[in-house]
CHARMM internal coordinates of N, CA and C (Angstrom, degrees):
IC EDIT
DIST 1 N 1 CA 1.4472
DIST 1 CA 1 C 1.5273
ANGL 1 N 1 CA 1 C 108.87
DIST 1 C 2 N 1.2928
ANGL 1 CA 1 C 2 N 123.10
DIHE 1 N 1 CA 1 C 2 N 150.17
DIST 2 N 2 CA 1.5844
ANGL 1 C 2 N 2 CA 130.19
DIHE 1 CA 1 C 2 N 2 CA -161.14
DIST 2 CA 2 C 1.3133
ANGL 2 N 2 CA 2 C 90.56
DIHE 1 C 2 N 2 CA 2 C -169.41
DIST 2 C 3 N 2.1190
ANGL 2 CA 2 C 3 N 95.10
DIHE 2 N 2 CA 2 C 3 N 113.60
DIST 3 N 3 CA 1.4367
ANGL 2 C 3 N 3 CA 102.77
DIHE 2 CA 2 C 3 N 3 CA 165.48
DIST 3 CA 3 C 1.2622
ANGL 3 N 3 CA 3 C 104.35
DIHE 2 C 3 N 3 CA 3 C -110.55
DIST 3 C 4 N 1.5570
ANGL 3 CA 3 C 4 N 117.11
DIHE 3 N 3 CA 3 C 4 N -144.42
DIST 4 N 4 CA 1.4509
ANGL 3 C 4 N 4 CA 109.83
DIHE 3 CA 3 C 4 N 4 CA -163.41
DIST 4 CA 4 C 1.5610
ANGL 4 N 4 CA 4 C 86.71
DIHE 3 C 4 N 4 CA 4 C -161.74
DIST 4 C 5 N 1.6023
ANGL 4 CA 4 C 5 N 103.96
DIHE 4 N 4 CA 4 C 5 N 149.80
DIST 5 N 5 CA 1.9141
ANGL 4 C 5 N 5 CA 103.62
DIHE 4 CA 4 C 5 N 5 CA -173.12
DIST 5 CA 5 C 1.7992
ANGL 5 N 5 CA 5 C 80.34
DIHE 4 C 5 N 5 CA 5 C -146.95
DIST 5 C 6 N 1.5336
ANGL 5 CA 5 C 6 N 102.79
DIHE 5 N 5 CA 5 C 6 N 151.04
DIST 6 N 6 CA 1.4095
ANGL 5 C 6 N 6 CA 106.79
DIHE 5 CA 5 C 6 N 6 CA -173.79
DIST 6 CA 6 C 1.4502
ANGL 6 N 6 CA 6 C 89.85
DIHE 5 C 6 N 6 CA 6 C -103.54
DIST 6 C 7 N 1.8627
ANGL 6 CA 6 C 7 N 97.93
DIHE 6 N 6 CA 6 C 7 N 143.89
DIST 7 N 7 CA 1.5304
ANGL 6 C 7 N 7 CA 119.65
DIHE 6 CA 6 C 7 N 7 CA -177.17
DIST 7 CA 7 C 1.5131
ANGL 7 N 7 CA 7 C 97.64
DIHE 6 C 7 N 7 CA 7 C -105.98
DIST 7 C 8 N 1.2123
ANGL 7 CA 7 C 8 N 136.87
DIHE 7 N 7 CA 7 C 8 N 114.14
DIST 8 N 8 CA 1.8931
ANGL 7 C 8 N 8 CA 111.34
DIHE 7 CA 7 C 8 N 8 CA -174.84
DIST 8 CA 8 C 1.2300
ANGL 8 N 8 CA 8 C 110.16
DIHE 7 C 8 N 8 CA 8 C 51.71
DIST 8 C 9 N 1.4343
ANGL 8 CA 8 C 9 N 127.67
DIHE 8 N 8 CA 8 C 9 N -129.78
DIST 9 N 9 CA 1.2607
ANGL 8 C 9 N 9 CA 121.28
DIHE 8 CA 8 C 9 N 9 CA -155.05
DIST 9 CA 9 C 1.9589
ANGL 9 N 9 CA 9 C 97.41
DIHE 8 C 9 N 9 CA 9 C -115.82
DIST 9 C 10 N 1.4085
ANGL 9 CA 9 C 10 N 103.53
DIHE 9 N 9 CA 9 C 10 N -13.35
DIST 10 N 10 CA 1.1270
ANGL 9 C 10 N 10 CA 101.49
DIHE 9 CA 9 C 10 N 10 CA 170.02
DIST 10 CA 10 C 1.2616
ANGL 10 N 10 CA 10 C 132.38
DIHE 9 C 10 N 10 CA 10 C -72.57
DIST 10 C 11 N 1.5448
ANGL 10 CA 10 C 11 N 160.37
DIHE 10 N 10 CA 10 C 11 N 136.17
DIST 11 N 11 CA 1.1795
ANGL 10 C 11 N 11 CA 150.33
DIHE 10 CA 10 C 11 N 11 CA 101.73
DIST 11 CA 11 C 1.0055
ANGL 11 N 11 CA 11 C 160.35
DIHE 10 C 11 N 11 CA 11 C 1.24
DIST 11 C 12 N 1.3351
ANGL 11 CA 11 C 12 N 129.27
DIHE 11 N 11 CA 11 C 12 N 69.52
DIST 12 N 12 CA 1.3713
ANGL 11 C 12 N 12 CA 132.39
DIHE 11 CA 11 C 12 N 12 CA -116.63
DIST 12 CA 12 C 1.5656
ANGL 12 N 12 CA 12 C 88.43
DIHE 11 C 12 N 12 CA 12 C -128.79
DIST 12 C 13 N 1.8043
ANGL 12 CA 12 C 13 N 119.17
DIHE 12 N 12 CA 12 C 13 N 121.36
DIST 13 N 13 CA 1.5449
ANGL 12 C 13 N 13 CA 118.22
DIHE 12 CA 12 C 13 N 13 CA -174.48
DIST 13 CA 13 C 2.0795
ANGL 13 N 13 CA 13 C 96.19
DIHE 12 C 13 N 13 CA 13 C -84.53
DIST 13 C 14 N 1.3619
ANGL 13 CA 13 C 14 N 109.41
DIHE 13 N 13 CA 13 C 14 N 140.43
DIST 14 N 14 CA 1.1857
ANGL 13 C 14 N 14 CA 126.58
DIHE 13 CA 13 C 14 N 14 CA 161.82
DIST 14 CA 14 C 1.3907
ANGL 14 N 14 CA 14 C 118.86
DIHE 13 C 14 N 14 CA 14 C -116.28
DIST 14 C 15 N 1.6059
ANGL 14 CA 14 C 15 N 101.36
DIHE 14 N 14 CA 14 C 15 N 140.75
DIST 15 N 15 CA 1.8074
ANGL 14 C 15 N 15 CA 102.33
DIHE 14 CA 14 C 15 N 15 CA 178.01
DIST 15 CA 15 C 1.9893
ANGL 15 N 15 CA 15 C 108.45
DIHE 14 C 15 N 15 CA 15 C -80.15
DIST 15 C 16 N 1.0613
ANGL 15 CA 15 C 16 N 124.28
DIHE 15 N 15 CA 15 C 16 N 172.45
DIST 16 N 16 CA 1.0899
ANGL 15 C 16 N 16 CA 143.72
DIHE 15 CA 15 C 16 N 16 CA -168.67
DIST 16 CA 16 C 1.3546
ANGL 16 N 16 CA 16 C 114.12
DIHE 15 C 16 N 16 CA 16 C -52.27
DIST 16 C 17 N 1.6410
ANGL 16 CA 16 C 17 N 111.43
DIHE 16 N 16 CA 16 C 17 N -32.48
DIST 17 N 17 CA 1.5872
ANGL 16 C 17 N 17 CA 125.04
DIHE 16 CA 16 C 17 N 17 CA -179.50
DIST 17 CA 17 C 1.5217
ANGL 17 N 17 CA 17 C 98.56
DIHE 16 C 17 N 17 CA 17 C -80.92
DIST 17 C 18 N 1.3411
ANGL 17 CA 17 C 18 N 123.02
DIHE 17 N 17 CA 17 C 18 N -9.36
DIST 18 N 18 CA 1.8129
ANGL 17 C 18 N 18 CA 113.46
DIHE 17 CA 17 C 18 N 18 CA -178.75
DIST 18 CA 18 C 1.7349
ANGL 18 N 18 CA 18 C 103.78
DIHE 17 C 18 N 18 CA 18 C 89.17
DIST 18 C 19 N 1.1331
ANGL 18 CA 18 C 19 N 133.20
DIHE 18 N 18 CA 18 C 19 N -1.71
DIST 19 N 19 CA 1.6168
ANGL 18 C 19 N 19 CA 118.04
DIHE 18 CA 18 C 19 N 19 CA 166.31
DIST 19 CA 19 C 1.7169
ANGL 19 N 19 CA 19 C 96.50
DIHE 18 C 19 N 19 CA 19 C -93.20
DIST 19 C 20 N 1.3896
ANGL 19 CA 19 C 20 N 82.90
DIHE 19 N 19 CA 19 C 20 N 147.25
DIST 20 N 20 CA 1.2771
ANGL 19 C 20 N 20 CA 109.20
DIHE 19 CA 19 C 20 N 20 CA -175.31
DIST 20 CA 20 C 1.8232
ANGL 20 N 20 CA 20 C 112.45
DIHE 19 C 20 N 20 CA 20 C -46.86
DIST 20 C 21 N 1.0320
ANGL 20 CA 20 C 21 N 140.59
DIHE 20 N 20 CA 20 C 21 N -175.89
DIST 21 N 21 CA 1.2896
ANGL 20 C 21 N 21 CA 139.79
DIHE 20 CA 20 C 21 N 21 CA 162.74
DIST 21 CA 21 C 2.2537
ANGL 21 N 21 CA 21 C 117.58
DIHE 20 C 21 N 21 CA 21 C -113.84
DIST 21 C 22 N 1.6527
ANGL 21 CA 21 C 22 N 83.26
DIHE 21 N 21 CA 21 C 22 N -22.86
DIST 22 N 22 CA 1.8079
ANGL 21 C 22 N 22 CA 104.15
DIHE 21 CA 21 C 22 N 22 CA 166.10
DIST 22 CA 22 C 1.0378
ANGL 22 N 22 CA 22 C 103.16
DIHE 21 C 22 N 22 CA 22 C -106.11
DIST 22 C 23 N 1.5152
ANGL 22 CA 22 C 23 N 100.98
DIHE 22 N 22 CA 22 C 23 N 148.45
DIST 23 N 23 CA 1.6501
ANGL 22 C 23 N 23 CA 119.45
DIHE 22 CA 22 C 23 N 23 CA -171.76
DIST 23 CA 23 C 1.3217
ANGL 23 N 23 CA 23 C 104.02
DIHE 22 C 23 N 23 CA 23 C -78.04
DIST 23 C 24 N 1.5756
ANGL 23 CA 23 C 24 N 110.16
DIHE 23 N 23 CA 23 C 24 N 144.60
DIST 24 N 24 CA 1.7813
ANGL 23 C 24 N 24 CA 103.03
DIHE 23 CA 23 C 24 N 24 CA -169.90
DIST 24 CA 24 C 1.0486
ANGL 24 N 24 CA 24 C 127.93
DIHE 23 C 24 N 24 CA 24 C -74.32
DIST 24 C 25 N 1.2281
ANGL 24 CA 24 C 25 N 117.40
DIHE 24 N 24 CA 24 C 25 N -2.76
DIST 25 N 25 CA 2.1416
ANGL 24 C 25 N 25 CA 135.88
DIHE 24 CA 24 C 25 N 25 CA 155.18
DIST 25 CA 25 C 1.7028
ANGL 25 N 25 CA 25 C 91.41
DIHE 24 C 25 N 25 CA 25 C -51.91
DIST 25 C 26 N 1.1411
ANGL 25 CA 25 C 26 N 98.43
DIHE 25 N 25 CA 25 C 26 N -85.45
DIST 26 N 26 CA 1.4337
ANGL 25 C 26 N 26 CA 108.86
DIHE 25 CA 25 C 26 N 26 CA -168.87
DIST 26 CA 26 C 1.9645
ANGL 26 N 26 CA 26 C 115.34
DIHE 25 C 26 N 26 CA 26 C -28.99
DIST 26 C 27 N 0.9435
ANGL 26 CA 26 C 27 N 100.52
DIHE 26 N 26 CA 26 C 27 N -40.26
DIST 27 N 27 CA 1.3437
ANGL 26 C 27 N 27 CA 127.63
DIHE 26 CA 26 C 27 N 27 CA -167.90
DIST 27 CA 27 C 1.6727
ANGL 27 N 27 CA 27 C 105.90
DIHE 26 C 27 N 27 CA 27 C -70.77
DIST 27 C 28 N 1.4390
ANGL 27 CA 27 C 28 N 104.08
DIHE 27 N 27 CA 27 C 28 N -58.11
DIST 28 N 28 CA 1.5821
ANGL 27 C 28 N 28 CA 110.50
DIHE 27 CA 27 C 28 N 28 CA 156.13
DIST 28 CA 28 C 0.9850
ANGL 28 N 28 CA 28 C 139.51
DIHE 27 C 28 N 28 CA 28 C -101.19
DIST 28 C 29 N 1.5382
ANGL 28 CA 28 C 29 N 110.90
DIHE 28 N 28 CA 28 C 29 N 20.84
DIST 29 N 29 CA 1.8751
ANGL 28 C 29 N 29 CA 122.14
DIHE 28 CA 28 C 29 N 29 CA 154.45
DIST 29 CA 29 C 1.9918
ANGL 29 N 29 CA 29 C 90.42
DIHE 28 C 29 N 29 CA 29 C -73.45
DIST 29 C 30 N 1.1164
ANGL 29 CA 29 C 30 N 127.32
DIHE 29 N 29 CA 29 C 30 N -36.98
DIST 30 N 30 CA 1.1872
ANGL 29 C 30 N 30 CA 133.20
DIHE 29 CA 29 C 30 N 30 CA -160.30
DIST 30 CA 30 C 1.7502
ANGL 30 N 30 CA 30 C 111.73
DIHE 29 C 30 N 30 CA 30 C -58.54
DIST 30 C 31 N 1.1922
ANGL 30 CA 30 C 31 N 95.39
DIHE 30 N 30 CA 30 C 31 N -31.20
DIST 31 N 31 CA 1.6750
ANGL 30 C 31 N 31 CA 113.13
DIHE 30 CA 30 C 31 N 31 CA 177.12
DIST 31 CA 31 C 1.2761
ANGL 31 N 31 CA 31 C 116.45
DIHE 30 C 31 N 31 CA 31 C -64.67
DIST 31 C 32 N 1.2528
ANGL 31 CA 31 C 32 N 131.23
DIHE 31 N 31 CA 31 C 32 N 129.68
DIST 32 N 32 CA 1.7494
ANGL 31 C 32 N 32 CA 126.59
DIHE 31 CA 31 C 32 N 32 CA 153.26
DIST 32 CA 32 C 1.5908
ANGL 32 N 32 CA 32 C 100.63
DIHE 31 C 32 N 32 CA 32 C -34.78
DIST 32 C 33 N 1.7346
ANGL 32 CA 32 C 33 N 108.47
DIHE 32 N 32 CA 32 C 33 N 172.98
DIST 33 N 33 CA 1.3293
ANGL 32 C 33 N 33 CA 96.77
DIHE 32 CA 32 C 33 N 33 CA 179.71
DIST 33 CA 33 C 1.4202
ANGL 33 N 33 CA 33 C 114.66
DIHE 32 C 33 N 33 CA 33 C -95.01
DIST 33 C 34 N 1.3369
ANGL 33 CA 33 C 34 N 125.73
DIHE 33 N 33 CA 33 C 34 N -30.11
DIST 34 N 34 CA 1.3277
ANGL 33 C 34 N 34 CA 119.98
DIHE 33 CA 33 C 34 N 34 CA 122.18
DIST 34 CA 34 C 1.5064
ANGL 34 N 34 CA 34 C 138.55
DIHE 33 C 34 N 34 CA 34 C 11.34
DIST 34 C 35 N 1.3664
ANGL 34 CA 34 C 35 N 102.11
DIHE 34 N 34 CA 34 C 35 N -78.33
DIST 35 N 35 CA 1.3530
ANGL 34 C 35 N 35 CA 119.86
DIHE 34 CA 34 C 35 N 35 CA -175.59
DIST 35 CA 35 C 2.0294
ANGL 35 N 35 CA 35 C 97.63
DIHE 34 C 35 N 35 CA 35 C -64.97
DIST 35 C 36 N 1.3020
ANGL 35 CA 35 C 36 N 99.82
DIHE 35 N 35 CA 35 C 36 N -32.84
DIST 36 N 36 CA 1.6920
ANGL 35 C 36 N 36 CA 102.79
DIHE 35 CA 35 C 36 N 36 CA -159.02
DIST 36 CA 36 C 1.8078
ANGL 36 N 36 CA 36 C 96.51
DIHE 35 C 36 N 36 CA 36 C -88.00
DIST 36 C 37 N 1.3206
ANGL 36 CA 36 C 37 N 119.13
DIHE 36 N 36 CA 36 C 37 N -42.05
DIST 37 N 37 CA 1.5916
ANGL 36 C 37 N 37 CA 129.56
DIHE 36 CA 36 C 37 N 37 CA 171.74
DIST 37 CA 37 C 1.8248
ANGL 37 N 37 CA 37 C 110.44
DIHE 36 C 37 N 37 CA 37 C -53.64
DIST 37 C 38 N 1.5159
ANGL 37 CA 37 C 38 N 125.97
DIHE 37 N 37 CA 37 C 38 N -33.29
DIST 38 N 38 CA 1.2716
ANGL 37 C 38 N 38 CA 132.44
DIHE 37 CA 37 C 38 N 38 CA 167.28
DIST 38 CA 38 C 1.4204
ANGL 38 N 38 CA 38 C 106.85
DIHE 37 C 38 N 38 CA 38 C -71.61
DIST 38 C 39 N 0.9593
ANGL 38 CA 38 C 39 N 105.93
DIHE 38 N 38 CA 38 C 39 N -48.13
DIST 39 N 39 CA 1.7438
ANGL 38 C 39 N 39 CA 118.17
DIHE 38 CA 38 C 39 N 39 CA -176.70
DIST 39 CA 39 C 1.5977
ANGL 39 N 39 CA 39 C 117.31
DIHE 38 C 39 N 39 CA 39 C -41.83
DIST 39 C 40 N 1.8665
ANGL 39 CA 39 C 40 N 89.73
DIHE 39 N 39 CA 39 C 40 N -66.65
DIST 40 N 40 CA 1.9104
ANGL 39 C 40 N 40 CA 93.31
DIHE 39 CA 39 C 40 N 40 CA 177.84
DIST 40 CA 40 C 1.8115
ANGL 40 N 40 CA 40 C 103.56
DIHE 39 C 40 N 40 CA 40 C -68.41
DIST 40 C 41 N 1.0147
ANGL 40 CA 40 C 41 N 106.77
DIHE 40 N 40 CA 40 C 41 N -44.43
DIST 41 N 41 CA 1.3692
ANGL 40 C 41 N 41 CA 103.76
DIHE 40 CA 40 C 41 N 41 CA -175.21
DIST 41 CA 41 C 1.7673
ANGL 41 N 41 CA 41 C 107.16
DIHE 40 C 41 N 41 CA 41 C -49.32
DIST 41 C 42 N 1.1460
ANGL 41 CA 41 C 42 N 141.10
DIHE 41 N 41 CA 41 C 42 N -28.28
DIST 42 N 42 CA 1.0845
ANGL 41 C 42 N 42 CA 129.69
DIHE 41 CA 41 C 42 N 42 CA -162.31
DIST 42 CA 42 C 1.4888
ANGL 42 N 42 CA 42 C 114.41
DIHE 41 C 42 N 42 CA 42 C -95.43
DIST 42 C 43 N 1.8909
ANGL 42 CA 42 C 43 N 100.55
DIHE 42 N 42 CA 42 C 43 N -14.97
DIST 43 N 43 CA 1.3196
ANGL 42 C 43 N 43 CA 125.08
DIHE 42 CA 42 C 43 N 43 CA -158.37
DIST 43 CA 43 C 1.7865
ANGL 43 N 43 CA 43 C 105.05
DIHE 42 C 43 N 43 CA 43 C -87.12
DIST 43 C 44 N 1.5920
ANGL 43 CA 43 C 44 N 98.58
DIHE 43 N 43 CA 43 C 44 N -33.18
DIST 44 N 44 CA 1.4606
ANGL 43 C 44 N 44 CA 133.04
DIHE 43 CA 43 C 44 N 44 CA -169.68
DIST 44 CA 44 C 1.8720
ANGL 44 N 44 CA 44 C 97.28
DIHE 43 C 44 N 44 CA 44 C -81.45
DIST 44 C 45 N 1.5134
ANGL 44 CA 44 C 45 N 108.66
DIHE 44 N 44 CA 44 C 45 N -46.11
DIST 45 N 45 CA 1.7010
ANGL 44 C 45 N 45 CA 104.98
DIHE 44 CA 44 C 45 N 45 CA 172.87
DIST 45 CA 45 C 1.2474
ANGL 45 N 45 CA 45 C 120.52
DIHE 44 C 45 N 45 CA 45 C -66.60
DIST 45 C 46 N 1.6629
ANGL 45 CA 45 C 46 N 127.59
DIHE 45 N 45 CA 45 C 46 N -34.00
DIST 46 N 46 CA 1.4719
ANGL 45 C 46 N 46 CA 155.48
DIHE 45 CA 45 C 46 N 46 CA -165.53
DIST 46 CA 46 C 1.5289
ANGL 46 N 46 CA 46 C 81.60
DIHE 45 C 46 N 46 CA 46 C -62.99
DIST 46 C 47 N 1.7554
ANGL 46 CA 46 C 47 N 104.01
DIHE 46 N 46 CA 46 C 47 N -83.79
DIST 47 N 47 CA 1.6509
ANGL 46 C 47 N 47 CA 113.48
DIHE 46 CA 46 C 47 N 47 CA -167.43
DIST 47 CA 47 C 1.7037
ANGL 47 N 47 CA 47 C 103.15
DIHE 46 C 47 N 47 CA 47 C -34.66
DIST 47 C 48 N 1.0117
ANGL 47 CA 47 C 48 N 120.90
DIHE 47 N 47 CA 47 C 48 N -63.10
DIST 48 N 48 CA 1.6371
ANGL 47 C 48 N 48 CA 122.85
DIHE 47 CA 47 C 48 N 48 CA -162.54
DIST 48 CA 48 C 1.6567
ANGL 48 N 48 CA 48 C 102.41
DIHE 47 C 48 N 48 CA 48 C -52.89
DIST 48 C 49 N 1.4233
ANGL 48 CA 48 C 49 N 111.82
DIHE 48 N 48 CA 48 C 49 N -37.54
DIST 49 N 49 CA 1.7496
ANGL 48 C 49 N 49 CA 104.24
DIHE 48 CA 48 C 49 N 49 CA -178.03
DIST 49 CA 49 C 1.2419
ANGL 49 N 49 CA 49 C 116.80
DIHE 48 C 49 N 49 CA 49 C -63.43
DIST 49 C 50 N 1.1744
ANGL 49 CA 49 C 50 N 98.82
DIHE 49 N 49 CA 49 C 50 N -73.66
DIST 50 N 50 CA 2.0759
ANGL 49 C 50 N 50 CA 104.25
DIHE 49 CA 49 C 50 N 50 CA 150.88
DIST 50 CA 50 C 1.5629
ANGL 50 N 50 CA 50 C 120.35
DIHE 49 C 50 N 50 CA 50 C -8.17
DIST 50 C 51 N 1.2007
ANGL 50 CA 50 C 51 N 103.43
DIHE 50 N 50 CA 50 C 51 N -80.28
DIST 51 N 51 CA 1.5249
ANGL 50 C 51 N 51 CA 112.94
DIHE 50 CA 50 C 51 N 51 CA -174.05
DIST 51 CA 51 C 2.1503
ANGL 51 N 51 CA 51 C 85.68
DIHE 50 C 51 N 51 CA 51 C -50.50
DIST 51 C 52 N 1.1147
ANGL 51 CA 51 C 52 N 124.64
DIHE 51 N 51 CA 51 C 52 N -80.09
DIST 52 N 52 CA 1.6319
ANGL 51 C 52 N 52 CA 109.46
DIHE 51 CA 51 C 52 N 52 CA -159.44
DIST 52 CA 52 C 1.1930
ANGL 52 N 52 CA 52 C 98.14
DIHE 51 C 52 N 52 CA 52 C -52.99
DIST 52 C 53 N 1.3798
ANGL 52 CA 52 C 53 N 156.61
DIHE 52 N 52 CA 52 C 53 N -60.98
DIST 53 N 53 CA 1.1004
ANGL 52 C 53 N 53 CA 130.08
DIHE 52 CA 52 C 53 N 53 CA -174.39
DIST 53 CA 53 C 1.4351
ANGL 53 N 53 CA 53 C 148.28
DIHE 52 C 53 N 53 CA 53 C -41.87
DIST 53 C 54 N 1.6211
ANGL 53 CA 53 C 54 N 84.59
DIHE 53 N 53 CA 53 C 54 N -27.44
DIST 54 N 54 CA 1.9769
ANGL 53 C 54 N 54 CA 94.31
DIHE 53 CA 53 C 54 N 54 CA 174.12
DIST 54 CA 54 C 1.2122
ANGL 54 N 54 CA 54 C 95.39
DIHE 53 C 54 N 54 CA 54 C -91.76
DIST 54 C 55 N 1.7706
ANGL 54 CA 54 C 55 N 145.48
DIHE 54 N 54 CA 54 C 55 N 0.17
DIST 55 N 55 CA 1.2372
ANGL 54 C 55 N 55 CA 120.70
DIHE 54 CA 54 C 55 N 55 CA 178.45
DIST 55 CA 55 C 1.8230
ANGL 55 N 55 CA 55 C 98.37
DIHE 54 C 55 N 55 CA 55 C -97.43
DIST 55 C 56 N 1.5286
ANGL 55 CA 55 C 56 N 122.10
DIHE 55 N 55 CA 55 C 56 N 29.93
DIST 56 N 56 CA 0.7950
ANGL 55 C 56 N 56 CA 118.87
DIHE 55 CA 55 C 56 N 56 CA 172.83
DIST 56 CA 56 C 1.6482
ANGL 56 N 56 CA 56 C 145.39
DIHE 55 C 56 N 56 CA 56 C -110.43
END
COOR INIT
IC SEED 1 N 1 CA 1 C
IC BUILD
């Protein structure tokens, strides 16, 4: 079974375990650069919360 979860405006099919089925380059060549510069940036704020929380 193979559903599909939207990345941005793209459509991106996932297998049943939740990893993607496109490689995650591929996935964020797909982005404006824009769209891809918000992206890491948000990915880069996420990691940092994480990291203080488990040092907690």
């Amino acid at each position: 079974m193979v559903c599909s979860d939207m990345f941005g405006r793209a459509i991106v099919p996932i297998n049943p375990t939740g990893t993607a089925l496109v490689p995650f380059e591929e996935r964020l060549s797909a982005l404006s650069p824009s769209e891809r510069k918000h992206f890491l940036e948000s990915v880069a704020c996420h990691k940092d919360m994480l990291e203080e929380l488990a040092k907690m």
